[in-house]
N, C-alpha and C positions, 0 to 999 in steps of 0.2 A: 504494500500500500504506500502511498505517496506520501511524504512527510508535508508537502505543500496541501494535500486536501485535506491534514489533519489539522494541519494550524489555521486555516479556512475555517474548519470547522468549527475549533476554539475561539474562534475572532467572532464567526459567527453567534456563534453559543452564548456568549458573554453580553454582546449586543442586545440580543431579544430577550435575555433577563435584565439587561437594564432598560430598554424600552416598555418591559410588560410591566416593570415596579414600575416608572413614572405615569404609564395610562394608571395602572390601580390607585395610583394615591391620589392623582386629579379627579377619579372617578369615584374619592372619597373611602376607599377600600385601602388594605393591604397588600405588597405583592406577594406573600403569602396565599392570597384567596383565590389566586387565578392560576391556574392550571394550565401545564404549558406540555404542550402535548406533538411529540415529533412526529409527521405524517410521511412514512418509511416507504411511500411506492419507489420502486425501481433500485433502491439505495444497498449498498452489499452491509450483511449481517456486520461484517468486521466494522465500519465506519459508524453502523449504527450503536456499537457494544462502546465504541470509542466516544459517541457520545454523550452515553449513558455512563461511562466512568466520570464525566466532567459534571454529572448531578443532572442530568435526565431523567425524569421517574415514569414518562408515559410514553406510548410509542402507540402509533395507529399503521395498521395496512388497508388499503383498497381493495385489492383482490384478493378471493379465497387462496387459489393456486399459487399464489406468491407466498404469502402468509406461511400457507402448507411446506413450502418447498427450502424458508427460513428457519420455522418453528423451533428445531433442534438447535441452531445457530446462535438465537437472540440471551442475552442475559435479559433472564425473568427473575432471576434472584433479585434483583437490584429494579426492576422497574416492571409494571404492569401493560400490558396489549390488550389494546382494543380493535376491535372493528371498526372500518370509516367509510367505507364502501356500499354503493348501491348490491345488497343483497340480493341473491334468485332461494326461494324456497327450498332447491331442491339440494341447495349446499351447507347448510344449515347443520344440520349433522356431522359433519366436517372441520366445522369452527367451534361448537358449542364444548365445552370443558377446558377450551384454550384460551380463548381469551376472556377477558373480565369484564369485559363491556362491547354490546353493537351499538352503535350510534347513530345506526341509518334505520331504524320501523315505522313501514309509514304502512304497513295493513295490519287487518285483524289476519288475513291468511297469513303472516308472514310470521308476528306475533303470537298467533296458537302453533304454528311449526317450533319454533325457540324453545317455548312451553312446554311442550310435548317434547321434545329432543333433551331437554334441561331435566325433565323429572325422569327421564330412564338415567340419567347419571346420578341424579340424585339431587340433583341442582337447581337453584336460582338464579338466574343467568339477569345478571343488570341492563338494561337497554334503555336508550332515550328514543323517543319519537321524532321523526326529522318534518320539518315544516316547508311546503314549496312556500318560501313568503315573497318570492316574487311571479309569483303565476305563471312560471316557463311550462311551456308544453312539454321541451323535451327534459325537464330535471323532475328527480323524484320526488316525494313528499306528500305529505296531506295537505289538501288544501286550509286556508287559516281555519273559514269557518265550519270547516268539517273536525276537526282536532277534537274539541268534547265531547261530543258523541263517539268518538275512536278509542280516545283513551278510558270513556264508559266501559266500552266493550272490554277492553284488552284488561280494565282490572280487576276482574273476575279470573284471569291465568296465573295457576298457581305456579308455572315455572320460570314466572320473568320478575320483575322489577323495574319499574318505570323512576326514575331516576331524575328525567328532564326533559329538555327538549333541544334540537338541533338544526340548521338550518345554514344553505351556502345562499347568499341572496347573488342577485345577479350582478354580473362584472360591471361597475360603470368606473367612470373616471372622474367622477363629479363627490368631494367628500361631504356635499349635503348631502344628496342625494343615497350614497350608501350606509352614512348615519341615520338614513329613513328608515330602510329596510329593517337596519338593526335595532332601531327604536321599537317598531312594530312588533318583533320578536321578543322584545324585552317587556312591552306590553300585555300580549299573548301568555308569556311566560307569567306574569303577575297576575293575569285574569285567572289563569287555571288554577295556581296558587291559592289564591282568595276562596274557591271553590270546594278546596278539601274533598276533592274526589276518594272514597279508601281505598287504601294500597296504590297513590298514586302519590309520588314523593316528587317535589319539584325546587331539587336543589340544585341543579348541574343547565347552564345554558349556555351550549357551546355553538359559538360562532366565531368567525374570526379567523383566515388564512394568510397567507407572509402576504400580503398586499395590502391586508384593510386590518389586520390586528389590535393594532392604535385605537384605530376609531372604533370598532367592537368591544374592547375594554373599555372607552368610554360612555356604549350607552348598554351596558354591563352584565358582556359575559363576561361569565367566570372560568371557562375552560376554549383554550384556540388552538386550529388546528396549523402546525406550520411544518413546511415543505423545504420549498426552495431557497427562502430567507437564511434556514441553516444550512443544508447541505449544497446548496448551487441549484444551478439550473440543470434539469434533466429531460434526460432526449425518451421519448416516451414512445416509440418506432417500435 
């Protein structure tokens, strides 16, 4: 491995702990309270173990098959995986005892599969519900006002855990504008709150990728997913 993509790496690393403490304490919080969570597509186990020794504690992958093909590789001793990828039902079983968190549920099918796959291991498997909060056709998610009624549903499953809520609003380039988005979610997030759904805990709202993280902490999440801000830019061919 490259002694230049590790100090990259540490240059990187240090940066987005000192930018995610300055959004938390503007946004009235501690950096203690936000959750800085490495989003590990394409990225080799080694680089990723490398950044979990400089105080990494969470790591996300996209695809199943990737995930699958690290799993053996990753220090789990030292930091927790989650799921961050648009899930298929039928892979579910595949992931379920390995990582500690999905982050992408946006059906009750997809939701009762987790469930069902979680109570043959014997488990409670944590998951947030992912939000379309900007109404793309092609991205996943529940729509806004469909959310209560879903997560009605889904908490009656005795093998998940509804944790929070999660959401990629759409790319713009305007920081009002994607401070809307994330307002709206933070919104969402405090409505369902107020509601005391049972068995529906809504302590985790994770938004927030290496381009808008800033501004995500400010209208407040507490867990962001980041990519390429730490590791580079990657070729995804």
């Amino acid at each position: 491995m490259q002694e230049k993509t590790l100090k990259s790496v540490k240059e990187n690393y240090e940066e987005i702990v000192a930018r995610i403490a300055e959004a938390a304490i503007k946004s009235g919080r501690r950096p203690e309270d936000i959750t800085f969570l490495a989003a590990t597509k394409t990225v080799d186990a080694e680089i990723i173990n490398y950044a979990i020794s400089l105080g990494l504690k969470y790591i996300g992958e996209n695809k199943v098959q990737e995930l699958l093909s690290k799993y053996e590789q990753y220090d789990l001793k030292n930091s927790r995986l989650h799921f961050i990828g648009h899930l298929q039902t039928n892979k579910v079983r595949q992931i379920v005892g390995k990582v500690s968190m999905i982050q992408s549920v946006d059906s009750f099918k997809l939701a009762n599969e987790i469930s069902k796959q979680s109570l043959k291991h014997g488990l409670k498997t944590d998951i947030l519900v992912e939000v379309n909060i900007g109404r793309e056709e092609n991205k996943s998610g529940v729509m806004p006002e469909e959310l209560e009624n879903l997560l009605r549903e889904i908490s009656v499953l005795e093998g998940i855990s509804v944790k929070g809520l999660m959401a990629i609003p759409p790319i713009c380039e305007n920081e009002q504008k994607i401070r809307g988005y994330f307002a709206n979610m933070r919104n969402l997030f405090l409505d369902i709150s107020e509601k005391k759904i049972d068995n529906i805990k809504m302590g985790i709202l994770s938004m927030g990728m290496s381009s808008d993280y800033y501004e995500a902490i400010l209208e407040g999440a507490n867990l962001v997913r980041i990519g390429s801000s730490l590791f580079g830019a990657r070729n995804y061919n």
